[in-house]
C-alpha positions in Angstrom: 205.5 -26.8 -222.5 206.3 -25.5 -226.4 203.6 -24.2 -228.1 204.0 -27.1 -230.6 203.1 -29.6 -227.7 200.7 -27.3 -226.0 198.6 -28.0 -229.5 199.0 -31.6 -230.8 195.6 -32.4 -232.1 192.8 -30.6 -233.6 189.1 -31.9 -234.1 186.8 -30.3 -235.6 183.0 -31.3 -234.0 179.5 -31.5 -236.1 177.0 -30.8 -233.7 173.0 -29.9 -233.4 171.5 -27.5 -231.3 167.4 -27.7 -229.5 165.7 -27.4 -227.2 166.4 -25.6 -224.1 169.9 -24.3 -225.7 168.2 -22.4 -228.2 167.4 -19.2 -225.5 171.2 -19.0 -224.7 173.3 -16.9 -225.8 176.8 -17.6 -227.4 178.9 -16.6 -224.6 176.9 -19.0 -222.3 177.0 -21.8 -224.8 180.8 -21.7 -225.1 180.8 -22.3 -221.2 178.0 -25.2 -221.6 180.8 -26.6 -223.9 184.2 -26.2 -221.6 181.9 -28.2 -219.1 181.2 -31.1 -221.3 184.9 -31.4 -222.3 186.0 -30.6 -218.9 183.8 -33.9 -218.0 184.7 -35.9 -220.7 188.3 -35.6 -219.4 189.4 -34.6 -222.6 193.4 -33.0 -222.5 191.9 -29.4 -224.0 195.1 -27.5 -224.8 195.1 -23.7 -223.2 196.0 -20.2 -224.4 199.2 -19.0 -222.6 199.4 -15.8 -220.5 198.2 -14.3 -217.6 194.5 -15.3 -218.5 194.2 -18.9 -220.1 191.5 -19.3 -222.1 190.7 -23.2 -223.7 191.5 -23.8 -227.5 188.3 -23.7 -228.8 186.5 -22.0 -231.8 182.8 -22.3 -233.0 182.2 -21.6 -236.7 179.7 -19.2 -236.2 177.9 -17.3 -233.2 174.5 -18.7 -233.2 172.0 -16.1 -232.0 169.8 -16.7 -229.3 166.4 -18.4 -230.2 167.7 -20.1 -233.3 167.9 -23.9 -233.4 170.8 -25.8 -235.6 170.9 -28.5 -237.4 175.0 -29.0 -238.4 176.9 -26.6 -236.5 181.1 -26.8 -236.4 183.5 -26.0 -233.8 187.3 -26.8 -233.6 188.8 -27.8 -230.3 192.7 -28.4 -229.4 194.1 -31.7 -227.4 197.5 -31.7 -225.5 197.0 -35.3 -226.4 196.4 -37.1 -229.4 192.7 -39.3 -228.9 190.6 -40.9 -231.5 188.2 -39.0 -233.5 185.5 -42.0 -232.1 186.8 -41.7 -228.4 186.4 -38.1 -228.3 182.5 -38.5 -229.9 181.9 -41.2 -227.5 183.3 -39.6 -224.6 181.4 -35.9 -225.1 178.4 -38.0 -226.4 177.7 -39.0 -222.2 178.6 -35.7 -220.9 176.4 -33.0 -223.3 173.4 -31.5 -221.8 169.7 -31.6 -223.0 169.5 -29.9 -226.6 173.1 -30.6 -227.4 173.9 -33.6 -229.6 177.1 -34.5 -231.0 177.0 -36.0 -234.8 180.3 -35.9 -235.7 184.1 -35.6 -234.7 187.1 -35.3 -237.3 190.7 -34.9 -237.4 191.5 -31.6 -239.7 195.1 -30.0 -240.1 196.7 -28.3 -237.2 197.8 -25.2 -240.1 194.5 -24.7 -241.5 193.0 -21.2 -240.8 190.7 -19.9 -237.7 187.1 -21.6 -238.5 185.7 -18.6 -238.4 187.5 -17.2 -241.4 186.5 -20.1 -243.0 183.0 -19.5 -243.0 181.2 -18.3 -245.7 177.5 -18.8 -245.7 174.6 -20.1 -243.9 171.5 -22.0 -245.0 168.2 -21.7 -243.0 164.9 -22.6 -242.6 162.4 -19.9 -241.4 158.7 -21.1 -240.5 156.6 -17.4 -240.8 153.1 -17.4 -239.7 151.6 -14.9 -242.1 148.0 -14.2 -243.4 148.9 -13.6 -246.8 147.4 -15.3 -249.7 149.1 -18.3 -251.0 150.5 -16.7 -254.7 151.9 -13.2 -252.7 155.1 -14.6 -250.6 156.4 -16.4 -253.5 156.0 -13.4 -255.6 157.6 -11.0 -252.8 160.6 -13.4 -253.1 160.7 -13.0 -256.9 160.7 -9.1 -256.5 163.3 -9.1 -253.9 165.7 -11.3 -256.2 165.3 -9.4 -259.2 166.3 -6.1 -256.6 169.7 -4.9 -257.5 170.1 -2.9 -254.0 168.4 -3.6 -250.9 169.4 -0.5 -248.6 169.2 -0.9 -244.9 170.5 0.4 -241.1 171.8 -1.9 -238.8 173.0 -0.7 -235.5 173.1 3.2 -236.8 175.0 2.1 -239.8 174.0 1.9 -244.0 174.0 -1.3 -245.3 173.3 -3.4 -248.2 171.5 -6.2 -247.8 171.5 -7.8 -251.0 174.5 -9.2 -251.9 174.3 -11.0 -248.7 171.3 -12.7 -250.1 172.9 -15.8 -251.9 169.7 -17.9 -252.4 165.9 -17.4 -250.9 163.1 -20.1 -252.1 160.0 -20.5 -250.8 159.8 -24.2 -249.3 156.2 -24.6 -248.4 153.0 -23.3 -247.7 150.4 -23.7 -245.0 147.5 -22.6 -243.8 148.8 -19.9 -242.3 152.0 -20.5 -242.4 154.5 -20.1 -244.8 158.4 -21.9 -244.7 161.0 -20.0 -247.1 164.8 -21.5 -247.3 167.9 -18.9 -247.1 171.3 -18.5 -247.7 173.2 -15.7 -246.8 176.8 -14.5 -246.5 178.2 -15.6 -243.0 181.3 -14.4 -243.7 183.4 -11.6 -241.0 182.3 -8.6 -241.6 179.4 -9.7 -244.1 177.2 -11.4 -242.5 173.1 -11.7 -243.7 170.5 -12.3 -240.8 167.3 -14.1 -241.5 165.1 -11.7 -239.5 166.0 -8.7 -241.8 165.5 -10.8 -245.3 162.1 -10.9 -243.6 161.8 -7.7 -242.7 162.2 -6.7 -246.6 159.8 -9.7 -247.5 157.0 -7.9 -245.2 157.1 -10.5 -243.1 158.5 -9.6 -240.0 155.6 -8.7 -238.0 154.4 -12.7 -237.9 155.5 -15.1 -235.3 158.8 -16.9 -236.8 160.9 -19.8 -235.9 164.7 -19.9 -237.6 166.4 -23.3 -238.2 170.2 -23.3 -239.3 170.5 -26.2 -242.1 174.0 -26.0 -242.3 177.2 -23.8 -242.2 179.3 -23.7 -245.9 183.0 -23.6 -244.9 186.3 -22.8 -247.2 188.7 -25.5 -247.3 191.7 -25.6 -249.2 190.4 -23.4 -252.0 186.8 -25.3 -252.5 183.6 -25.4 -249.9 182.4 -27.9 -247.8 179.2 -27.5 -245.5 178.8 -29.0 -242.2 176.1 -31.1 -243.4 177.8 -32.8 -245.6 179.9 -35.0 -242.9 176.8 -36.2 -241.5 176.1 -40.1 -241.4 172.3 -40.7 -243.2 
C-alpha cells in the first residue's frame, strides 16, 4: 500500500473531557482513544516501519487533572466514511468522561494540529480567602506588568507574553473563578497553575476547565468551540 492510499481521509474530532478521564495522563488517554476506534471498526491508517504507530494527533496534551470542554484531535482512515458515521460509530464505543461533539472532514495537506495551535482559554475555580476588591486588582497589576520572570524545570522564563487575556469571571464566597488565555503554541506554552502562582493564588484548592483550543487555519483562527452545535 502507497502512502497516498495508506492516508485517504482525515477527520478532525471535537470532543469533551470529565470525569474519571481527568486523572489520566496523555500517554494513557491516547490508548483510551486507539480502543474506542479500534471498536468502532474504524479503517485507522498506520505509520510504516518496524514499529506502526496509528495516524492520530491531539491538538494539545491535556495535563492530568484538567477537565475540557472542546478539545481537537485529527485521525487518518484507509477508507473514506462519513463525517456522521464516524461520530455515530465512536459515539457507542467511548468510555465514561469521553464525549464526542463533533467530527469534520479537513484537508489531507493542512499542517500537524499541533502546529496549529495557538492558545488556550480556561476556566480556573480558586478557593481563596481574599477580600472581594483584591483578586480583581492583582489581575490589573499583573496586566499592566511588562515582564513576569519565572523558572520552569531549571530554566528562565517569561511568563508574560504568554498571558494573552486574564479576567476575573466571578466571585464567591470563598471562592473566586478568573478566565485565561495563554499561548499554547510549541515551544510557548502558558500554564494556568503558574498565572496563579504570580496572582498569589496558588496555595488555595483549584479546579482548571479548558474552554476551548484557538487553532490556525489557512492564515486566520478558528477555536474548537466554535464547531459546536448550541
Amino acid at each position: 500500500m502507497t502512502e497516498a492510499t495508506a492516508k485517504r481521509q482525515r477527520l478532525r474530532i471535537t470532543y469533551r473531557v470529565d470525569g474519571p478521564l481527568r486523572y489520566v495522563s496523555h500517554l494513557e488517554q491516547m490508548r483510551v482513544w486507539e480502543r474506542a476506534i479500534r471498536r468502532a471498526g474504524l479503517p485507522l491508517s498506520y505509520s510504516g516501519g518496524f514499529n506502526p504507530r496509528p495516524r492520530i494527533q491531539i491538538g494539545a496534551a491535556l495535563p492530568v487533572g484538567f477537565a475540557a470542554d472542546a478539545e481537537w484531535m485529527d485521525i487518518w482512515l484507509t477508507e473514506v466514511m462519513s463525517p456522521e458515521a464516524v461520530h455515530t460509530a465512536l459515539a457507542r464505543v467511548v468510555p465514561e468522561g469521553l464525549d464526542v461533539l463533533e467530527v469534520e472532514e479537513v484537508d489531507l495537506g493542512e499542517p500537524a494540529l499541533p502546529r496549529q495551535v495557538q492558545a488556550a482559554e480556561y476556566e480556573v475555580a480558586v478557593e481563596t480567602d481574599q477580600p472581594a476588591e483584591e483578586v480583581p486588582r492583582r489581575v490589573e497589576d499583573l496586566l499592566a506588568t511588562q515582564t513576569l520572570p519565572r523558572q520552569r524545570r531549571g530554566r528562565s522564563y517569561d511568563l508574560r507574553p504568554l498571558v494573552h487575556r486574564l479576567w476575573v469571571e466571578a466571585t464567591r464566597p470563598g471562592e473566586v473563578v478568573l478566565g485565561m488565555v495563554l499561548a499554547a503554541r510549541e515551544g510557548a506554552t502558558g500554564r494556568p497553575e503558574e498565572v496563579l502562582d504570580a496572582l498569589g493564588l496558588a496555595e488555595g484548592f483549584f479546579r482548571i476547565r479548558r474552554k476551548r483550543l484557538f487553532v490556525e487555519n489557512h492564515g486566520g483562527t478558528r477555536d474548537a468551540e466554535s464547531t459546536l452545535k448550541v
